[in-house]
C-alpha positions as CSV (number, residue, x, y, z in Angstrom):
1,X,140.8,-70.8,5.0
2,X,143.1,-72.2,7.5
3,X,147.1,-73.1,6.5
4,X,145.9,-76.9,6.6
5,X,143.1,-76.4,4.5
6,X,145.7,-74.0,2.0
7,X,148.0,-77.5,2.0
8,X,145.1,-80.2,1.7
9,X,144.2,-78.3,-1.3
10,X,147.7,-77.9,-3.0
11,X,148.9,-81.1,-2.0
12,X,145.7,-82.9,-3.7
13,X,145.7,-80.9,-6.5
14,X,149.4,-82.1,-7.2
15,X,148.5,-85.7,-6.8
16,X,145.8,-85.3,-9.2
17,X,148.1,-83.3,-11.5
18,X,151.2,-85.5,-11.6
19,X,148.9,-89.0,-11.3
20,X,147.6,-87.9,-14.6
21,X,150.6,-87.0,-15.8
22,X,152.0,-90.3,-15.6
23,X,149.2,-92.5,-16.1
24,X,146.8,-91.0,-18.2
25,X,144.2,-91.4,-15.6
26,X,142.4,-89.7,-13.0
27,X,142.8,-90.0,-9.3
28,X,139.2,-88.4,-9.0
29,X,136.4,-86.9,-11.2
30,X,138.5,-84.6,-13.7
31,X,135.5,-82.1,-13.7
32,X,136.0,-81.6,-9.8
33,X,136.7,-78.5,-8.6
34,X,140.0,-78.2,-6.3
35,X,137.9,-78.2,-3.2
36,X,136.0,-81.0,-4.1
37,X,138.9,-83.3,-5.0
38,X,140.1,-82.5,-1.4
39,X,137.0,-84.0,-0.5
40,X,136.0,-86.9,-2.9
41,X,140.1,-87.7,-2.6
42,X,139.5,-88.2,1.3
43,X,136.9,-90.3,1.4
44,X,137.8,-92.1,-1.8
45,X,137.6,-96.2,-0.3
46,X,141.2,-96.9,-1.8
47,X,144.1,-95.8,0.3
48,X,145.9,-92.9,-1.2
49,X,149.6,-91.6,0.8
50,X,152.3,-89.1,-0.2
51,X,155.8,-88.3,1.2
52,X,158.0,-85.4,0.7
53,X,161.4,-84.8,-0.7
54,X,163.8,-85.0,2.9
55,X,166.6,-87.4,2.9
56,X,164.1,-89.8,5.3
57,X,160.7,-88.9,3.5
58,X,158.0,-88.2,6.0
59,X,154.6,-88.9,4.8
60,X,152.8,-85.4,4.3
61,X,148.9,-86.8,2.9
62,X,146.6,-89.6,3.6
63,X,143.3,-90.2,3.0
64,X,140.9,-91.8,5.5
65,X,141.4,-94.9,3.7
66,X,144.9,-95.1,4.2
67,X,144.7,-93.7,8.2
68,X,142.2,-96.5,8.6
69,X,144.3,-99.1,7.2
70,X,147.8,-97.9,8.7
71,X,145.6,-97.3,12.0
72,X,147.2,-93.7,12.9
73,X,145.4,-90.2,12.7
74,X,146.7,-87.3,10.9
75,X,148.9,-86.1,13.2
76,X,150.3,-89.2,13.9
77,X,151.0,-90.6,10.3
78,X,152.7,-87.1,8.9
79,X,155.6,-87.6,11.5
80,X,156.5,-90.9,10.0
81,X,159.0,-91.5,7.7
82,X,157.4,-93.5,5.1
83,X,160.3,-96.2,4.9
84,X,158.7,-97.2,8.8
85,X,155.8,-98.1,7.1
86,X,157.5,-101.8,6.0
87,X,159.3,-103.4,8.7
88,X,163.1,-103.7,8.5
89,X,162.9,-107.1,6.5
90,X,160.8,-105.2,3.7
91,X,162.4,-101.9,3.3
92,X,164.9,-103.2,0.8
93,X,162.1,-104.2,-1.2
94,X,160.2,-101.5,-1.1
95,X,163.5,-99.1,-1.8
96,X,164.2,-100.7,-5.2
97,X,160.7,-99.9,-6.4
98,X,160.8,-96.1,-5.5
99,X,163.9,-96.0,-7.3
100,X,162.6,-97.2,-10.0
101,X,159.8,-94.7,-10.0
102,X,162.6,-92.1,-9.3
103,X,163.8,-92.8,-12.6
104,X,160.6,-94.0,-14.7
105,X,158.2,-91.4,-13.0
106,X,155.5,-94.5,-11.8
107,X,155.3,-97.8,-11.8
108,X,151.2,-99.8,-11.8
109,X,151.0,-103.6,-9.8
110,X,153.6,-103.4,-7.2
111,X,152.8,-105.3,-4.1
112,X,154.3,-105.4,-1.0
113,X,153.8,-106.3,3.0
114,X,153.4,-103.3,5.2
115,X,152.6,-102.7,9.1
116,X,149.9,-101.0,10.7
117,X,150.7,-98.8,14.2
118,X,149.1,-101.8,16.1
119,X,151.9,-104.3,14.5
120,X,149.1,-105.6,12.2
121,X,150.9,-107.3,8.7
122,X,149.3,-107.0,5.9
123,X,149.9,-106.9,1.6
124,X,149.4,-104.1,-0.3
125,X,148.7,-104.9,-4.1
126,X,147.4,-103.4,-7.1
127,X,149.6,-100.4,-6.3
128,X,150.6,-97.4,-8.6
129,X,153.2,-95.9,-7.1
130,X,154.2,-92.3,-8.6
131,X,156.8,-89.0,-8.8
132,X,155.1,-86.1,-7.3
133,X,155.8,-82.9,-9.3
134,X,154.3,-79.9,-10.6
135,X,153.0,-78.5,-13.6
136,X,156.2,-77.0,-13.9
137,X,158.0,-80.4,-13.7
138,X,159.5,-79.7,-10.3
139,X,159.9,-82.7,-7.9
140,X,157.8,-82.6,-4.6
141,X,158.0,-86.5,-3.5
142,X,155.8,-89.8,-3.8
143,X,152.6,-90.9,-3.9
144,X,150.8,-94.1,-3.6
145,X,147.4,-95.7,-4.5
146,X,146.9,-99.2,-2.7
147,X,144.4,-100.9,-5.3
148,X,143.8,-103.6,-2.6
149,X,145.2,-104.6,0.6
150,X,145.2,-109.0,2.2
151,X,145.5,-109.6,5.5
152,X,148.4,-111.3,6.6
């Protein structure tokens, strides 16, 4: 197992850890295996992201959904901070609600306008937006999963 594959699998099994953990629901199939949920989290069709802890988060996970949408590769989209994600006009916005997730561990219907690496606008709605930590209640970032995304 490669150090990629190592971090796919951690990563995904702390999303589905601390998604349930705030929600009461389950990112994938609860009876998945870790290395399944790498794979049915991938190629789930809604658009699933993470950042980590650094002063400027920089996005460490997305799904194909979410590098489709964004239109980056992997490469690509884990070099970007996340707040690049909104354009300038947006990132206040979009600020205030991962505060509040900061303090209230997830918030469920946020909405917002993001930008794809070709310039394209679009909404994001339906979102959960969520803390990132481990069973062991330590904080490893943020995590998002667009319910639905509208053209601009």
């Amino acid at each position: 197992m490669n150090t990629t594959h190592n971090f796919l699998r951690d990563q995904v099994a702390l999303l589905r850890y601390s998604y349930h953990h705030w929600t009461g629901l389950h990112l994938v199939d609860a009876q998945l295996d870790d290395l399944a949920a790498v794979a049915a989290l991938r190629d789930s069709p809604l658009a699933v992201v993470s950042h980590d802890t650094t002063a400027d988060p920089i996005f460490n996970y997305a799904n194909t959904a979410a590098l489709q949408l964004f239109e980056m590769d992997w490469d690509s989209f884990t070099q970007l901070p996340s707040r690049l994600s909104a354009e300038t006009a947006n990132q206040e916005k979009r600020g205030k609600a991962l505060e509040e997730v900061a303090q209230q561990g997830y918030t469920q219907g946020y909405a917002g306008i993001r930008i794809a690496s070709s310039g394209r606008r679009f909404w994001i709605r339906d979102t959960t937006i969520w803390n990132v930590v481990s069973p062991e209640g330590v904080f490893m970032g943020q995590a998002a999963l667009i319910g639905r995304t509208e053209a601009l």
